[in-house]
SEFIZA-3560 file (N, C-alpha, C; in Angstrom, 3 decimals):
REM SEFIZA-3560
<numar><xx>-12.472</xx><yy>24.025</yy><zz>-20.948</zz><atom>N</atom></numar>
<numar><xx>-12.493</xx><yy>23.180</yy><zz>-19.778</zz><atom>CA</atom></numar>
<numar><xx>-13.685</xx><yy>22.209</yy><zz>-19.835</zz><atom>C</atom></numar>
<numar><xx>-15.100</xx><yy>22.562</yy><zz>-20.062</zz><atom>N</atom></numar>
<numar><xx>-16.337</xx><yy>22.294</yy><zz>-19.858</zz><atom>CA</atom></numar>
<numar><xx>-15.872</xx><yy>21.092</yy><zz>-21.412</zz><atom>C</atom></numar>
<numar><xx>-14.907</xx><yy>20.968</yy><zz>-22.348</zz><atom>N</atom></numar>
<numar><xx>-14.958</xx><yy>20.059</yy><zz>-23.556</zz><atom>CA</atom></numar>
<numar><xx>-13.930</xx><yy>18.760</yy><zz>-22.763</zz><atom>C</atom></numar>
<numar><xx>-12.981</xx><yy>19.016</yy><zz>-21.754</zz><atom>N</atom></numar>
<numar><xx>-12.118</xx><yy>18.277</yy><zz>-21.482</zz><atom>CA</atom></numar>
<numar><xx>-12.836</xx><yy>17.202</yy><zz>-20.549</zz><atom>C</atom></numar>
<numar><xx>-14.012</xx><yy>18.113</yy><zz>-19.240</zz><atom>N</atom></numar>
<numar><xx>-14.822</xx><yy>16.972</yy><zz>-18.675</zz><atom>CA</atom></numar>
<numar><xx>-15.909</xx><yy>16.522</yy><zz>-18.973</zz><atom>C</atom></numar>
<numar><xx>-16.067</xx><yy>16.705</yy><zz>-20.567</zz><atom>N</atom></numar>
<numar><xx>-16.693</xx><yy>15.671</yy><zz>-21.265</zz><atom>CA</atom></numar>
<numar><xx>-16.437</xx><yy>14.687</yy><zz>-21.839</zz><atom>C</atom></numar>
<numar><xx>-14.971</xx><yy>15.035</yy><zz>-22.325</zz><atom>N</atom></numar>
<numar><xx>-13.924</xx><yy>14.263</yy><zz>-22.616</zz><atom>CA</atom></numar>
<numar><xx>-13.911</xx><yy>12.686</yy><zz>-21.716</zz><atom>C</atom></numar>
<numar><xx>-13.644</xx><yy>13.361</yy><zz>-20.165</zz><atom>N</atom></numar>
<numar><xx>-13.226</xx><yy>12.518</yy><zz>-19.584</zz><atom>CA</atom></numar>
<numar><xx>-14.243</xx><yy>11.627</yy><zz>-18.835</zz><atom>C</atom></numar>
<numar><xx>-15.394</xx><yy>12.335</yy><zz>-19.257</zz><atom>N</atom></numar>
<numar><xx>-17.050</xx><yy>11.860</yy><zz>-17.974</zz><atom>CA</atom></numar>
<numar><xx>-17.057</xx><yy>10.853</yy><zz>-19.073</zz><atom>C</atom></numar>
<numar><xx>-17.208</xx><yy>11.025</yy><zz>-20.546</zz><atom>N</atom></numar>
<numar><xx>-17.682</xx><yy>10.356</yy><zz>-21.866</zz><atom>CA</atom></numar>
<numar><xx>-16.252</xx><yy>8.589</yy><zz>-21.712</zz><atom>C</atom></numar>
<numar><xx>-15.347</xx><yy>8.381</yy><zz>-21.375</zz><atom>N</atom></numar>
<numar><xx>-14.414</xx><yy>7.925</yy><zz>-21.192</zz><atom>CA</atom></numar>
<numar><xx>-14.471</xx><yy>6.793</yy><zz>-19.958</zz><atom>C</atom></numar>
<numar><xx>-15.093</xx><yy>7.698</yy><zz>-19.027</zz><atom>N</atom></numar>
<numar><xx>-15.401</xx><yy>7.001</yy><zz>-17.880</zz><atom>CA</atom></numar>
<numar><xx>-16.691</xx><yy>6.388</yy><zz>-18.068</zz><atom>C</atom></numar>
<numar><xx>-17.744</xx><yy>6.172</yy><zz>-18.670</zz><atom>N</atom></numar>
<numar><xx>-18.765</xx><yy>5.809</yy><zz>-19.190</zz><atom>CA</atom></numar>
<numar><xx>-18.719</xx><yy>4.785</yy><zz>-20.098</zz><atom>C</atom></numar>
<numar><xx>-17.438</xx><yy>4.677</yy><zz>-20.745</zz><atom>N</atom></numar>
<numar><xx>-17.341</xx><yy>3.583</yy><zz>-21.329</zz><atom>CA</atom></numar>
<numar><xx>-16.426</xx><yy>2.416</yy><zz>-20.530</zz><atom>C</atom></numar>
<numar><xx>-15.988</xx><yy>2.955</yy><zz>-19.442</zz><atom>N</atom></numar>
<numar><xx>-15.384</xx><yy>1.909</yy><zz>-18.656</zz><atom>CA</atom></numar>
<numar><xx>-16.209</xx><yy>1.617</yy><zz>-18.156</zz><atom>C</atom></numar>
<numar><xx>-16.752</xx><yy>2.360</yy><zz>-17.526</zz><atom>N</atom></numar>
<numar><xx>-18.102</xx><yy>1.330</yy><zz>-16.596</zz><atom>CA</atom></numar>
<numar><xx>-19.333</xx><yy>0.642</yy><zz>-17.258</zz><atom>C</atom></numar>
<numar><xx>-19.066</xx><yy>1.056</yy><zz>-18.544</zz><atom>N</atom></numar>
<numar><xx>-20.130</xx><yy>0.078</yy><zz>-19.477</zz><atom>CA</atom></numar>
<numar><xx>-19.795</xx><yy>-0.905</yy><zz>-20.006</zz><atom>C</atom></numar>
<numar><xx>-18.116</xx><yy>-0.905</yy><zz>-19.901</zz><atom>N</atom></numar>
<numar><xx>-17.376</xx><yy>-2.530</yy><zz>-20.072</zz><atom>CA</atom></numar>
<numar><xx>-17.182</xx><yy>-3.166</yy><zz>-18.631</zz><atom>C</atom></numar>
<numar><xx>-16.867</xx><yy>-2.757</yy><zz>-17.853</zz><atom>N</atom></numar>
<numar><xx>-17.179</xx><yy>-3.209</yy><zz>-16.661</zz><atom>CA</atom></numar>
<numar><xx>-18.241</xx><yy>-4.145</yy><zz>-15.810</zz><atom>C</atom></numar>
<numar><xx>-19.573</xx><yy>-3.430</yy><zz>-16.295</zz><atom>N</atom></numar>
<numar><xx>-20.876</xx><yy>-4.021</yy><zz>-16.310</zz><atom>CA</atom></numar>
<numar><xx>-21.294</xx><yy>-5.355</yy><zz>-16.977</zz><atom>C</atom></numar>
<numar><xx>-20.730</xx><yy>-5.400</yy><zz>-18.521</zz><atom>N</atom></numar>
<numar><xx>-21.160</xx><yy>-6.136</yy><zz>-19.450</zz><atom>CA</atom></numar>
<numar><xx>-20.086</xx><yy>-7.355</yy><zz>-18.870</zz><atom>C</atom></numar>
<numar><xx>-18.888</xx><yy>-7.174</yy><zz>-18.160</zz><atom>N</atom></numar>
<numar><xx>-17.768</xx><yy>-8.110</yy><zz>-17.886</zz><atom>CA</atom></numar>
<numar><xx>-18.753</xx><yy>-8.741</yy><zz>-16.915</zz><atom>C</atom></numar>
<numar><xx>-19.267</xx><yy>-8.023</yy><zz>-15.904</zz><atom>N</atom></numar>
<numar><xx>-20.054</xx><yy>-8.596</yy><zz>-14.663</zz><atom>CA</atom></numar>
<numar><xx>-20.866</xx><yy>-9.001</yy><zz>-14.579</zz><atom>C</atom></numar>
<numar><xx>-21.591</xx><yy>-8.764</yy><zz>-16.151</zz><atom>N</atom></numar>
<numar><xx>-22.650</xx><yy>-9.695</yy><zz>-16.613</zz><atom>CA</atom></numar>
<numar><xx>-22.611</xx><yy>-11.285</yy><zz>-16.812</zz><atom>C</atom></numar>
<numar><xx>-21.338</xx><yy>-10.668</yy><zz>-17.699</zz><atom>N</atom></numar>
<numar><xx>-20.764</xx><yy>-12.522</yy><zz>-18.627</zz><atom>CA</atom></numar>
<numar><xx>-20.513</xx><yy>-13.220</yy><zz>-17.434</zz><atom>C</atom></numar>
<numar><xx>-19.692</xx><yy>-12.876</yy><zz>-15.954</zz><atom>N</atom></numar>
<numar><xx>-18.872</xx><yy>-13.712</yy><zz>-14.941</zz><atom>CA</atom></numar>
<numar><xx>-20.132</xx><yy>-13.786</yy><zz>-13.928</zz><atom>C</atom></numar>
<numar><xx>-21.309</xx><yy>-13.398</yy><zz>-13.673</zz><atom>N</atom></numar>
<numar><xx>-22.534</xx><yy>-13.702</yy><zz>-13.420</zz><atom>CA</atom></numar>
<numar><xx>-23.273</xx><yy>-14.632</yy><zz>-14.100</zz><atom>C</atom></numar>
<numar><xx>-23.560</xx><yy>-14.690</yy><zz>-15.500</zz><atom>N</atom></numar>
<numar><xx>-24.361</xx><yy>-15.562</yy><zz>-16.249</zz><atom>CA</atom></numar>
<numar><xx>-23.405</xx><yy>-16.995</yy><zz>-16.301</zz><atom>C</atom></numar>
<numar><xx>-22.235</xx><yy>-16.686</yy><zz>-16.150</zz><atom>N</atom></numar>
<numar><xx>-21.377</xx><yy>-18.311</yy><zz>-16.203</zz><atom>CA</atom></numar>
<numar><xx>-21.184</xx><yy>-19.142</yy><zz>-14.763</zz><atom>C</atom></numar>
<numar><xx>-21.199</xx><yy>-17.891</yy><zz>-14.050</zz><atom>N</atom></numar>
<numar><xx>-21.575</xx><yy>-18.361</yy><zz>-12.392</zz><atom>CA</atom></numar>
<numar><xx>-22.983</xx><yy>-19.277</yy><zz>-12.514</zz><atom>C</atom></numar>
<numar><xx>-23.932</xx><yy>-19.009</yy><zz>-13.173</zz><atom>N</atom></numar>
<numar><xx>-25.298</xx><yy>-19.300</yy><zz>-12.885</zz><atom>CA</atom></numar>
<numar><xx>-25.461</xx><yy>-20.859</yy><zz>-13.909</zz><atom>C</atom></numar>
<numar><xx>-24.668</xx><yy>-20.404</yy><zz>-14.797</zz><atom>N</atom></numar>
<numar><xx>-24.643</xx><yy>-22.179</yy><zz>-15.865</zz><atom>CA</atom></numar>
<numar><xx>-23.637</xx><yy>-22.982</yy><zz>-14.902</zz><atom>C</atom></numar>
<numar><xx>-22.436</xx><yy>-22.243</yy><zz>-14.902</zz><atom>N</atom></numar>
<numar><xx>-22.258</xx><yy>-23.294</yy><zz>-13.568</zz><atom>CA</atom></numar>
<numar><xx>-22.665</xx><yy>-24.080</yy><zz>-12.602</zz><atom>C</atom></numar>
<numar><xx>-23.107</xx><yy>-23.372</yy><zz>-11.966</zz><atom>N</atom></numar>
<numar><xx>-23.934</xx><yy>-24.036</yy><zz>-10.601</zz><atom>CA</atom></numar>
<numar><xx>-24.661</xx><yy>-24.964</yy><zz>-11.737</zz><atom>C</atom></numar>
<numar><xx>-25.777</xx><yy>-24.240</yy><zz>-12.346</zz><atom>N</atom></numar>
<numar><xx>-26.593</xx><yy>-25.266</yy><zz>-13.261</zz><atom>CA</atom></numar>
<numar><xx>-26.267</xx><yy>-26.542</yy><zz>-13.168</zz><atom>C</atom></numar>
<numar><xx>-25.194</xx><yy>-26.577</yy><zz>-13.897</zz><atom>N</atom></numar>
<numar><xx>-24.353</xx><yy>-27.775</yy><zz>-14.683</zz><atom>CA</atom></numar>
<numar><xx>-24.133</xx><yy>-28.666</yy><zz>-13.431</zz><atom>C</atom></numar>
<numar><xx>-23.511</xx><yy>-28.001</yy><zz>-12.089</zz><atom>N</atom></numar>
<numar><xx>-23.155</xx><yy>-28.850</yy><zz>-11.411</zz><atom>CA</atom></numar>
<numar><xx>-24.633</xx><yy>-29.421</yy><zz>-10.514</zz><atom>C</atom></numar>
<numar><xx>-25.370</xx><yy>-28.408</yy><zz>-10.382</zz><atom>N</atom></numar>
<numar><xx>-26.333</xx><yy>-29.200</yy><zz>-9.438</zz><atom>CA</atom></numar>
<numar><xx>-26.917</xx><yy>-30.819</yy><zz>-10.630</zz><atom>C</atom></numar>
<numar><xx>-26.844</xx><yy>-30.097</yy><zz>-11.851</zz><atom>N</atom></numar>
<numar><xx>-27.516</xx><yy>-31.553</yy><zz>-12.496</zz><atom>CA</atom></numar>
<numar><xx>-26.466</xx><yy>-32.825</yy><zz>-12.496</zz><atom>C</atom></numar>
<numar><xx>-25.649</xx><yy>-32.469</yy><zz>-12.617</zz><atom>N</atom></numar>
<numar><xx>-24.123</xx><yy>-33.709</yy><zz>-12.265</zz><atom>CA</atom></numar>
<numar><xx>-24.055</xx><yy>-34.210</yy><zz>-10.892</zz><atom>C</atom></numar>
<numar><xx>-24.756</xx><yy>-33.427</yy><zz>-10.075</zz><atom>N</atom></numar>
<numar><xx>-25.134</xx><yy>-34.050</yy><zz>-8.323</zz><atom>CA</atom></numar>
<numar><xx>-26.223</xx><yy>-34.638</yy><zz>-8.646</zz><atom>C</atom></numar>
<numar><xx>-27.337</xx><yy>-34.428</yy><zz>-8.860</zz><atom>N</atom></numar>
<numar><xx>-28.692</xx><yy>-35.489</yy><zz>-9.244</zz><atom>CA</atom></numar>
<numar><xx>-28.377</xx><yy>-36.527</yy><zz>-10.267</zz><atom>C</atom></numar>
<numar><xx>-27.485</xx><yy>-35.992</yy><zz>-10.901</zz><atom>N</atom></numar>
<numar><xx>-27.133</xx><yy>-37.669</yy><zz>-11.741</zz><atom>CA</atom></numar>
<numar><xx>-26.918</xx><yy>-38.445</yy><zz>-11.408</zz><atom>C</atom></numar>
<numar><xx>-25.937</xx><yy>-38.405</yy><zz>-10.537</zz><atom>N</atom></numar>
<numar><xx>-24.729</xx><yy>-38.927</yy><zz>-10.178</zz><atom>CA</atom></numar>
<numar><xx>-25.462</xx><yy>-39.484</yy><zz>-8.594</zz><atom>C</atom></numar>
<numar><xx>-26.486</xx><yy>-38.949</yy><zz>-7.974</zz><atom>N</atom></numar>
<numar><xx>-27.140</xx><yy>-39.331</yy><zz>-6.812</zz><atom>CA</atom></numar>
<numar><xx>-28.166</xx><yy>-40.564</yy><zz>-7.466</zz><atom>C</atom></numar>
<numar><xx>-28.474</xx><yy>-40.502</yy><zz>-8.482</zz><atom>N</atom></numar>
<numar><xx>-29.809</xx><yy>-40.999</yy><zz>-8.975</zz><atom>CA</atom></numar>
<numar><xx>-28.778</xx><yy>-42.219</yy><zz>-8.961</zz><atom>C</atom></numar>
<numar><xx>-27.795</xx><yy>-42.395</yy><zz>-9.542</zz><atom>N</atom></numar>
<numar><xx>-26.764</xx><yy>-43.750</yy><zz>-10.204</zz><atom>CA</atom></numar>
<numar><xx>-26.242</xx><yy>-44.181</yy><zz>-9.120</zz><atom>C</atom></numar>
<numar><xx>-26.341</xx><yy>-43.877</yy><zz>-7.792</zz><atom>N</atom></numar>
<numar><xx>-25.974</xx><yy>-44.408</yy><zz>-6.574</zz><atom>CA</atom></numar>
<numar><xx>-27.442</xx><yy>-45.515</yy><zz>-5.845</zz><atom>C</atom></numar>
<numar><xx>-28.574</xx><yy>-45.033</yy><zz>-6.135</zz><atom>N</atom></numar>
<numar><xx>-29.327</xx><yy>-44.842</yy><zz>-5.735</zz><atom>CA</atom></numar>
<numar><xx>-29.946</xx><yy>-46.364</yy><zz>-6.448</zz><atom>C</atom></numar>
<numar><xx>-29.413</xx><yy>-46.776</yy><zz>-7.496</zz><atom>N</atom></numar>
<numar><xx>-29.725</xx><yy>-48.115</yy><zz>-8.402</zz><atom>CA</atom></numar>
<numar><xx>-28.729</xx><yy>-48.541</yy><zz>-8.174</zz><atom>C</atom></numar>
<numar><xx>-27.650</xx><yy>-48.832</yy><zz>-7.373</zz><atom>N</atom></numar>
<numar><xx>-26.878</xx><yy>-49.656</yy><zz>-6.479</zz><atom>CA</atom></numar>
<numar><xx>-27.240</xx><yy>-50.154</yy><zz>-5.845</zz><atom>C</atom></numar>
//
């Protein structure tokens, strides 16, 4: 018994360690995002701004 819920604790440990690393990547692209866009708003404000 004590080999099967290791089995299954060891199993569940790797889901939540892909899980994590997923919530990492869709966090760090959230954050270049914004990035990207706040600098495409100051560009794009600056080029109004020499009008």
């Amino acid at each position: 018994m004590a080999a099967v819920l290791s089995a299954y604790t060891n199993a569940y440990a790797s889901i939540v360690d892909g899980l994590e690393k997923a919530a990492n990547k869709v966090r760090t692209s959230h954050e270049s995002y914004i990035t990207v866009e706040q600098v495409n708003y100051h560009d794009l404000a600056s080029q109004d701004e020499g009008k």
